[in-house]
N, C-alpha and C positions, 0 to 999 in steps of 0.2 A: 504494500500500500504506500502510497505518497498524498504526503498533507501539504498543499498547497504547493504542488507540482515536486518536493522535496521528497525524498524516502528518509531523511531525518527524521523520522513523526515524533520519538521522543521529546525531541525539543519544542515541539506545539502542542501536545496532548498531555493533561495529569491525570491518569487514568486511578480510580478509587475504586472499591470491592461495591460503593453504593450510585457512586455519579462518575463520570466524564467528562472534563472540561477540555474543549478545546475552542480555537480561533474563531471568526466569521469569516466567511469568504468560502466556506467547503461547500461542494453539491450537497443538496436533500440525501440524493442517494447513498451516495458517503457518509453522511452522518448517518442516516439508517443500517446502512452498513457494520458502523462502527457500535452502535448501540446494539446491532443484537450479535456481535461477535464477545463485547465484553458483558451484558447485558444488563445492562444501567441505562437509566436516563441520561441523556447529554447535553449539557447546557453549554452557547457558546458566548465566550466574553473578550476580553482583553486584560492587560496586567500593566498599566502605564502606556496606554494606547499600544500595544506591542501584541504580536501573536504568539512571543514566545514561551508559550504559559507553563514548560515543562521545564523551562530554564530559571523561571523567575519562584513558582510557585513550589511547596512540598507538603504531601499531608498523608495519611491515614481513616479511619472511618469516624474519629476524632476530631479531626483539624485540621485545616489549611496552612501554612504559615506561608506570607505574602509579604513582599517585599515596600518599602515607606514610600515608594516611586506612587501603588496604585493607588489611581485617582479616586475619587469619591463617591461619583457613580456607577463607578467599576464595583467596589469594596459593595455598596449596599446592594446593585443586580447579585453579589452570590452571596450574600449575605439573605437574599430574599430566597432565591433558588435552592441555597443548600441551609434548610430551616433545621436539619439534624447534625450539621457540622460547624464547628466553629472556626470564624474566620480571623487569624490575629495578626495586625501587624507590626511585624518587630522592625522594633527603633535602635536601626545599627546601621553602619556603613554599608552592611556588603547587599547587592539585591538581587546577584543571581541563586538564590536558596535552595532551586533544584536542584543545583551543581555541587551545591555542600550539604547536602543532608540526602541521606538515604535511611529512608523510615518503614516499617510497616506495622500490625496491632500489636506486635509482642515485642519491640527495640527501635533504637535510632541510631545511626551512628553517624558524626557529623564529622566536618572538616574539622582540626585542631586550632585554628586558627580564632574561633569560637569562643567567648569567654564562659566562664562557667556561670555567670549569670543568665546568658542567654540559653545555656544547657538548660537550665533551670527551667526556664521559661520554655522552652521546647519538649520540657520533662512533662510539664502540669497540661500544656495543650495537646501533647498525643497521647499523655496517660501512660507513657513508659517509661524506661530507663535509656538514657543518652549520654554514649561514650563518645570520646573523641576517638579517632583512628583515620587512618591510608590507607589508601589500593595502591601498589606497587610504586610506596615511597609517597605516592601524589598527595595531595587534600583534599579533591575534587570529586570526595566518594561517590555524591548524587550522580555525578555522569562516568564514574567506572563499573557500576552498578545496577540492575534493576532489583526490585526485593518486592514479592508478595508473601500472603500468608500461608503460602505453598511452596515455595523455594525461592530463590534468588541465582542470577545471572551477573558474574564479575567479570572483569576483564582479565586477559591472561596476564598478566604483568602482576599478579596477585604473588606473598611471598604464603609460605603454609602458614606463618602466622599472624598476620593480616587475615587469611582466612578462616582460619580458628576463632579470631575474635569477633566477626563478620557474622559467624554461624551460632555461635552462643550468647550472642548480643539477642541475634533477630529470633533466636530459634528456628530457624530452616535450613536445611540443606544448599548447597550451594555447589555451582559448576563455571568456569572459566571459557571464554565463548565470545569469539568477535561477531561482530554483524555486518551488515551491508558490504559484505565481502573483502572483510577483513580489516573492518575499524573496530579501534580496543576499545572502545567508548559507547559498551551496550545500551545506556541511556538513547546514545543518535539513534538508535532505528529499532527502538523496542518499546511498547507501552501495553504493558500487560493487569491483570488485578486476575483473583480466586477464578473468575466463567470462563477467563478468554485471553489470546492473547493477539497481537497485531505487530507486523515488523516490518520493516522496511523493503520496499520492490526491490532491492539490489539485495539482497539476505539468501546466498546461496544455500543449498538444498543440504548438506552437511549442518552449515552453521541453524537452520531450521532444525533440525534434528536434534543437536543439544538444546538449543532454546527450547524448545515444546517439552521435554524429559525433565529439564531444571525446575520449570516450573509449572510442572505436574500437569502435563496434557499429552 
């Protein structure tokens, strides 16, 4: 699949176990498409007028956590649409948060760059526990990583104990896996939750194959 002519779809999609958020601009079709592959309602918005809602935004079935950029009408449309999630935004420098947090309903694990107040803060909005850690060395865990409540997809550049902490943080299993033929940044071309998963049109038939096994389909 390709969101908005891209096969990066992680970078426009935050796919949750209850909703789907993505851009404006996609076909009808496509968004139906998308809704009953992961089988959630799909609501579509922006995040500081920007499409890239898988870059800016990171949540669970919990919480959102969005970046201090999005605008006000932005914040209340999923604040209106997602009346079972909460929407917070944290007041920090950084505001690509999909890029630094990799979360799902049993852990988080964040960039270290992170203070621990805002760990804090990210502890009470998904209701879990939030370590710092890296995928191979990086701090960019949100985009070397995908994590549902069924497994989780890292990039090969993982060391074993990077991955040990990955798997006992989040509680799932986990497997090492490039996508769209052979980028280490599972996030670019994967948006997955528990029903369903969705990867980018250049995701060769191998790399399909662990993706679908990791997280359990």
């Amino acid at each position: 699949m390709d969101i908005l002519g891209n096969p990066s779809i992680g970078l426009y999609v935050l796919s949750l176990d209850t909703v789907c958020l993505i851009p404006p601009g996609i076909p009808q079709r496509k968004i139906e498409a998308i809704g009953r592959e992961l089988d959630v309602p799909v609501y579509q918005s922006t995040i500081a007028g920007s499409s890239l809602i898988g870059v800016l935004a990171a949540g669970n079935s919990k919480g959102i956590a969005v970046p201090y950029i999005i605008r006000d009408e932005e914040q209340e449309g999923l604040k209106e649409n997602l009346s079972d999630i909460e929407v917070s935004v944290l007041d920090c420098k950084w505001t690509a948060l999909g890029n630094m947090i990799l979360v799902n309903d049993r852990g988080c694990l964040v960039d270290p760059r992170l203070p621990s107040s805002l760990r804090r803060e990210l502890s009470d909005l998904y209701g879990v526990e939030v370590e710092p850690g890296t995928i191979g060395s990086l701090p960019y865990v949100g985009s070397l990583a995908v994590a549902t409540n069924k497994g989780a997809v890292t990039s090969p550049l993982i060391s074993d104990e990077e991955r040990g902490l990955l798997e006992d943080l989040l509680k799932v299993e986990s497997e090492p896996c490039t996508v769209n033929g052979g980028l280490n940044l599972p996030k670019c071309g994967l948006a997955a939750n528990i029903h369903g998963i969705l990867v980018g049109s250049a995701t060769l038939g191998h790399e399909l194959a662990v993706l679908t096994k990791a997280l359990g389909f």
